[in-house]
N, C-alpha and C positions, 0 to 999 in steps of 0.2 A: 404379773407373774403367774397368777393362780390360772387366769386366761386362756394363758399361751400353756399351761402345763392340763389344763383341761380340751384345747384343741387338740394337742396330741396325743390324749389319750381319746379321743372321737375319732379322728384320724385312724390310728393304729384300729381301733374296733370295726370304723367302713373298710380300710382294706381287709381284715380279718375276713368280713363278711360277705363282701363281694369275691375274694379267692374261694371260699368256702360251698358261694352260691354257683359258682364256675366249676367244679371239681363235682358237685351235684350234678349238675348237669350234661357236663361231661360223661358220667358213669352213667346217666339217664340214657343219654344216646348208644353206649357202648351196649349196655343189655340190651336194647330197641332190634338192633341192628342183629348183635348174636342170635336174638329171639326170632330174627326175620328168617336166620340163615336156617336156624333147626328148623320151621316152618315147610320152608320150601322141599325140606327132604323126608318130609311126613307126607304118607298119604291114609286117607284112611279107608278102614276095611269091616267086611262084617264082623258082628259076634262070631260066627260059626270059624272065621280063621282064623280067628284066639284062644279057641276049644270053649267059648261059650252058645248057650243054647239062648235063641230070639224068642221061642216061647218059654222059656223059664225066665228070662226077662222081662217080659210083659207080665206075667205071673207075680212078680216082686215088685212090679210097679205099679199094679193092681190092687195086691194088699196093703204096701204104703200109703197109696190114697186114701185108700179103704180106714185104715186106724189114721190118716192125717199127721204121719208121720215126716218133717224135714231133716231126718239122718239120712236119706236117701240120695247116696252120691249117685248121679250119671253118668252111665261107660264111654267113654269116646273111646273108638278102638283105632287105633293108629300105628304105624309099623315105617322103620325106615326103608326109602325107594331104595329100591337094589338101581345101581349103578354103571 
């Protein structure tokens, strides 16, 4: 008795987990795909089309080396393709 009410509850927990590990995956794919589409409608462009300056850039990332500072995010400048 204890058995068969312990196999059920092993049971119940592999389907638990296996639906679980499908529904991950699932939403893995879903972002994959969405993330492909914004991709494709990105291109990218210089600092100067986003109103920033390439030498004040290299300027900023001269001194960060300089003090060895890693708060130092990098620009990717990107704009949606006109259609």
């Amino acid at each position: 008795m204890i058995n068969k009410e312990k196999r059920l509850i092993t049971s119940r927990r592999s389907r638990f987990f296996a639906c679980l590990t499908g529904i991950v995956f699932f939403l893995c794919w879903i972002l994959r795909a969405e993330a492909q589409i914004i991709k494709k409608s990105l291109e990218y462009v210089s600092p100067e089309e986003v109103g920033w300056s390439s030498e004040k850039l290299e300027q900023a990332k001269a001194f960060a080396e300089k003090i060895n500072s890693a708060a130092v995010i990098p620009g990717l400048y990107l704009r949606f393709k006109d259609n």
